[in-house]
C-alpha positions as CSV (number, residue, x, y, z in Angstrom):
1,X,-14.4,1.9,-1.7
2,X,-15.3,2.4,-5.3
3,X,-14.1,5.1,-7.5
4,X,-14.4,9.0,-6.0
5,X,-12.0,11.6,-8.0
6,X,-11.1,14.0,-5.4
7,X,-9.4,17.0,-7.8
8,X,-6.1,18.0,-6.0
9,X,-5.9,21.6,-4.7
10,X,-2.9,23.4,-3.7
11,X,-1.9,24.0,0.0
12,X,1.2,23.6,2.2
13,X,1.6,20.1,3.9
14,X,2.5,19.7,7.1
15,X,6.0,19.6,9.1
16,X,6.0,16.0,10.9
17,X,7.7,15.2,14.1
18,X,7.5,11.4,15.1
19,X,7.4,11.1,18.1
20,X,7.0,7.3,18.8
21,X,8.5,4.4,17.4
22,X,8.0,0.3,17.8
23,X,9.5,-2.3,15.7
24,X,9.4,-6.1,15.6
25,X,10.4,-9.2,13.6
26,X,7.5,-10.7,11.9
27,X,9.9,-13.1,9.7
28,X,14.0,-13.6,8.7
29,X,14.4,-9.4,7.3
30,X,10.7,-9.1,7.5
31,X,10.0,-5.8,9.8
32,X,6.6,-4.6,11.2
33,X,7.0,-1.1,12.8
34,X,4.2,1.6,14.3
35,X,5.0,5.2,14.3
36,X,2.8,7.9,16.1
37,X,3.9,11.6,15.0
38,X,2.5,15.0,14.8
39,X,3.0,18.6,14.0
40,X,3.4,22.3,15.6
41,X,0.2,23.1,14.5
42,X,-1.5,19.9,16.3
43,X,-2.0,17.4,14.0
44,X,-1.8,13.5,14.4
45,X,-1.0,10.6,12.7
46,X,-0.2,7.0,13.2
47,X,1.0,4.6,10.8
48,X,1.9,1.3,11.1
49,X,3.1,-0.9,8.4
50,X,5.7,-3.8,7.1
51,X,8.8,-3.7,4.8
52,X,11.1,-6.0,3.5
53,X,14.2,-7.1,2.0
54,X,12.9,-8.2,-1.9
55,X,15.4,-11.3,-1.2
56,X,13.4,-12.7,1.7
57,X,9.5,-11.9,0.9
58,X,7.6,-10.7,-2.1
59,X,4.3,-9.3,-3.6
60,X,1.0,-11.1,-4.2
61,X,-1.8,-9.4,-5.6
62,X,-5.6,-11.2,-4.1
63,X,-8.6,-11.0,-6.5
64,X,-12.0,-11.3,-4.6
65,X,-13.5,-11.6,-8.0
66,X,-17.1,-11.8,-7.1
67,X,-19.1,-9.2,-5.0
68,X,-21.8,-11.3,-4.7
69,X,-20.0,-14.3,-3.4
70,X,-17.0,-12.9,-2.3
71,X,-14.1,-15.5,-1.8
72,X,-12.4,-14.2,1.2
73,X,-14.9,-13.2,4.6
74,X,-12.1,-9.9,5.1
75,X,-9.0,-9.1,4.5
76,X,-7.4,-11.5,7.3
77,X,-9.2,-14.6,5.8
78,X,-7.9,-13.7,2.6
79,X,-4.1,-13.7,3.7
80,X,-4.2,-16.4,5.1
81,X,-5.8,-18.8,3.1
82,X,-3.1,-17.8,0.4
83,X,0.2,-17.9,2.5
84,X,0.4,-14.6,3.5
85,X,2.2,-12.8,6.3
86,X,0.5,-9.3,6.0
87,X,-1.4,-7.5,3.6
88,X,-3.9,-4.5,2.7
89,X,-6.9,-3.8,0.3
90,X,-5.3,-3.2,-3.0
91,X,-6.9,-0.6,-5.6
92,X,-9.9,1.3,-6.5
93,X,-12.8,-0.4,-7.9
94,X,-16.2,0.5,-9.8
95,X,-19.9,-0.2,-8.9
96,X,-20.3,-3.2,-10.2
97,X,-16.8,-4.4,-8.6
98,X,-14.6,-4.1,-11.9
99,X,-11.3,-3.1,-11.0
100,X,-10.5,0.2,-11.7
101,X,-7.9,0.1,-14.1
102,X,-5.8,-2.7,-15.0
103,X,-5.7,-5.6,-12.4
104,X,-3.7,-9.0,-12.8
105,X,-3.2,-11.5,-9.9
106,X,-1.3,-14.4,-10.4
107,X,-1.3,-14.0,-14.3
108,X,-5.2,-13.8,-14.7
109,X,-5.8,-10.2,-15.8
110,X,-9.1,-8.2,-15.2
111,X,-10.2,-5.0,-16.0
112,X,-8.3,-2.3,-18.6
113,X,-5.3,-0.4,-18.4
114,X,-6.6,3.2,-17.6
115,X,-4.6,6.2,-19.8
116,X,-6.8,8.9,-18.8
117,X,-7.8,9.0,-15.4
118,X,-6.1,11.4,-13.0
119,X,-6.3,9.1,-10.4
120,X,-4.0,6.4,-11.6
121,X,-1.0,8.1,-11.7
122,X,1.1,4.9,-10.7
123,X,1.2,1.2,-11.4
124,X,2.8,-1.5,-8.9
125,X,3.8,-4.9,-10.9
126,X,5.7,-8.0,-10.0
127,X,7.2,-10.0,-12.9
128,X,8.0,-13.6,-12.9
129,X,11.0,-13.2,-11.0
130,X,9.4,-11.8,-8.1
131,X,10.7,-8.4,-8.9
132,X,8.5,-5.4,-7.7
133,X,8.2,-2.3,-10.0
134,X,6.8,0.8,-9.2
135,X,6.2,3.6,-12.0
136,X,4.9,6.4,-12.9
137,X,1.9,5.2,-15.6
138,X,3.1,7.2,-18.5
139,X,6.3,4.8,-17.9
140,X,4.7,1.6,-17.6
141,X,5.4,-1.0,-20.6
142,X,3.3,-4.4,-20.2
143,X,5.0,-7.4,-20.6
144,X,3.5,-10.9,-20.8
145,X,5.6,-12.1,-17.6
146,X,3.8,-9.1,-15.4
147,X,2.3,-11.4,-12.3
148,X,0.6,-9.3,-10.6
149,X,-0.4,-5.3,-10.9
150,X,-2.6,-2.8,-9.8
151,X,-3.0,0.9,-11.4
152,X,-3.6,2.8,-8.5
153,X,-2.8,6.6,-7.4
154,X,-2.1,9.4,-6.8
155,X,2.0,9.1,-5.7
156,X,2.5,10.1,-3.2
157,X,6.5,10.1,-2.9
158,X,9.0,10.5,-5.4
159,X,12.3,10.1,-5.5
160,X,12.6,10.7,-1.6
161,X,10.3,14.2,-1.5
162,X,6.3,14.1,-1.4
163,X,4.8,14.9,-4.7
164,X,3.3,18.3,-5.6
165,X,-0.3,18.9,-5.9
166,X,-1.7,16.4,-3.9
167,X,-4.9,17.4,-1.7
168,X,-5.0,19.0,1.9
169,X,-8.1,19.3,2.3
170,X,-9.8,15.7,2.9
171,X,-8.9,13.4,5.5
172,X,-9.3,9.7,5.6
173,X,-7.5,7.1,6.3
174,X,-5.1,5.4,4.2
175,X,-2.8,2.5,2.5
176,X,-0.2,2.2,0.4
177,X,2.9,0.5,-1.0
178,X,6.2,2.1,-0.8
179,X,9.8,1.3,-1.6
180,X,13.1,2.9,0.3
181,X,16.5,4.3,-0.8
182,X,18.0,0.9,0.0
183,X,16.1,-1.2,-2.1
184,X,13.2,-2.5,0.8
185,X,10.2,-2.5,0.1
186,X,6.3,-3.2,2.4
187,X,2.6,-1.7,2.6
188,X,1.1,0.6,5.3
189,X,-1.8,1.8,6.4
190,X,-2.5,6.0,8.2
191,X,-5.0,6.8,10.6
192,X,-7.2,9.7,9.2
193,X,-4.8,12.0,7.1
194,X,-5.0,14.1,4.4
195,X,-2.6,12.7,0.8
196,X,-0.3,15.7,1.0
197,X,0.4,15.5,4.4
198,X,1.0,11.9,3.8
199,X,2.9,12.4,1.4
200,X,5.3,14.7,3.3
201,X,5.1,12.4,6.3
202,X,6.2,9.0,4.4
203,X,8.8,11.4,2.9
204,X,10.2,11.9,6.6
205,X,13.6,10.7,6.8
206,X,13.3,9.6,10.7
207,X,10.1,7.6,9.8
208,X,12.2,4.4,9.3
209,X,15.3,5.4,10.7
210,X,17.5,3.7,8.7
211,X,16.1,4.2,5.3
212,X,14.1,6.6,3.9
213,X,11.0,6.0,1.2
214,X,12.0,6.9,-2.2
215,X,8.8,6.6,-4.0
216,X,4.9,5.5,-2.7
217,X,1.9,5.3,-4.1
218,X,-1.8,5.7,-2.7
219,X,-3.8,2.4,-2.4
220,X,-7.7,2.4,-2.4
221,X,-8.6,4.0,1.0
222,X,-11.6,5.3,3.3
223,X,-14.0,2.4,4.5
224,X,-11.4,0.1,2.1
225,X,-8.6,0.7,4.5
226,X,-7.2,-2.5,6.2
227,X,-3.8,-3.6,7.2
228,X,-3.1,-7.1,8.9
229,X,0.0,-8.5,10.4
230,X,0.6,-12.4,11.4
231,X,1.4,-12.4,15.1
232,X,5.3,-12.4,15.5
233,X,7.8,-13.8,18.3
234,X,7.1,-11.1,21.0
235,X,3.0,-11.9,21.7
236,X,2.2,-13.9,19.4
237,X,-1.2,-11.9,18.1
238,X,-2.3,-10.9,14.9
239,X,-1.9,-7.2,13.8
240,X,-5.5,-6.1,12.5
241,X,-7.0,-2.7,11.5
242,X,-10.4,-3.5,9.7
243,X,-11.9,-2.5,6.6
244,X,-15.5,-1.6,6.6
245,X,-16.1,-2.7,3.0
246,X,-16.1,-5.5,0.4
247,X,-13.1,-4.7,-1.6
248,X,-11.9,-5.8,-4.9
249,X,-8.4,-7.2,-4.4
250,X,-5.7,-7.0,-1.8
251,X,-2.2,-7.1,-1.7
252,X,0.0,-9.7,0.3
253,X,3.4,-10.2,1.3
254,X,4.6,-13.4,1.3
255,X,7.9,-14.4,2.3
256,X,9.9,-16.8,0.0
257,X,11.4,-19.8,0.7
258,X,15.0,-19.9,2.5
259,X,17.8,-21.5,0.2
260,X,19.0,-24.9,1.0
């Protein structure tokens, strides 16, 4: 969806218990797992989304380009017709389908790099070497091997504990890219939720059992939420929660080719 500030609003987030966990192989150290989980006071999430060794996939940022005549028919189409194993929506976008912020997919860069908005708090870069960054903005020096990168916010993790301030008041549902103690990294998506409960769920140390997310950052969400998974060993069918809108860009995983 394009650009809507929500101001954030102090308020306590919730204590998460998950309560239900799947994983499967999707590709060699490629991992797609669901997790259901809730709280004493009721509340409900679900979450499903992919990580990775940095060593056996990486990060592709997806420009649609064109709102008018849009390259890609959804989010699926788009990953696959450039080698992707799973993906979201990427970031925030304007009315007339600028990116919000900086934007650069596989070197072409679009948009400006925003310094003032509240929203983008975070950018997420890969440089030539397939390395994936994420920082905070005021952090962030651009360099002419930068790939790809979105601006995008608010964080919603850092260093392993949900940030402050973030609002628990609106729910919707949500993406996001995240990276773990142990050096994996992958995209999500959350059923209806609000960012500061979230937050403190990503920050959950059972959520991935054997890791836990060090930092994340909010991805574009609402009606752009989307999250599709190629169809591993166990059933063989596609992973898809749809988006209900024309996005901007989308972030892919890819995975990388095996040495000799």
């Amino acid at each position: 969806m394009f650009l809507s500030i929500v101001l954030p609003c102090t308020g306590i987030a919730a204590e998460w218990e998950i309560t239900e966990s799947k994983s499967r192989d999707i590709a060699r150290a490629v991992k797609f797992k669901n997790v259901n989980a809730r709280t004493a006071a009721g509340k409900r999430a679900s979450l499903s989304f992919v990580f990775f060794s940095p060593t056996a996939a990486g990060f592709r940022v997806v420009d649609q380009v064109d709102k008018n005549d849009p390259a890609y028919v959804n989010l699926a189409d788009a990953m696959k017709k450039n080698g992707c194993i799973a993906g979201t929506n990427g970031g925030f976008f304007q009315k007339d389908f600028a990116p919000l912020g900086l934007q650069i997919a596989d070197g072409q860069r679009a948009g400006t790099f925003n310094s003032g908005s509240q929203l983008l708090s975070g950018v997420f870069f890969v440089n030539e070497s397939g390395s994936p960054q994420l920082v905070r903005r005021s952090a962030f020096k651009d360099e002419p091997d930068i790939v790809h990168l979105l601006q995008s916010g608010p964080y919603l993790v850092e260093d392993g504990r949900p940030t402050g301030g973030l609002d628990s008041d609106r729910a919707a549902t949500r993406t996001f890219v995240f990276r773990t103690s142990s050096n994996l990294w992958g995209l999500g998506r959350c059923s209806r939720i609000t960012l500061a409960d979230l937050g403190a769920l990503l920050a959950n140390d059972q959520l991935l059992a054997t890791a836990q997310v060090q930092s994340a950052l909010n991805l574009d969400g609402g009606s752009s939420s989307g999250l599709w998974v190629e169809g591993g060993a166990d059933d063989g069918k596609d992973h898809y929660d749809r988006s209900w809108a024309n996005v901007r860009n989308f972030v892919g995983i890819e995975v990388k080719a095996s040495d000799p």
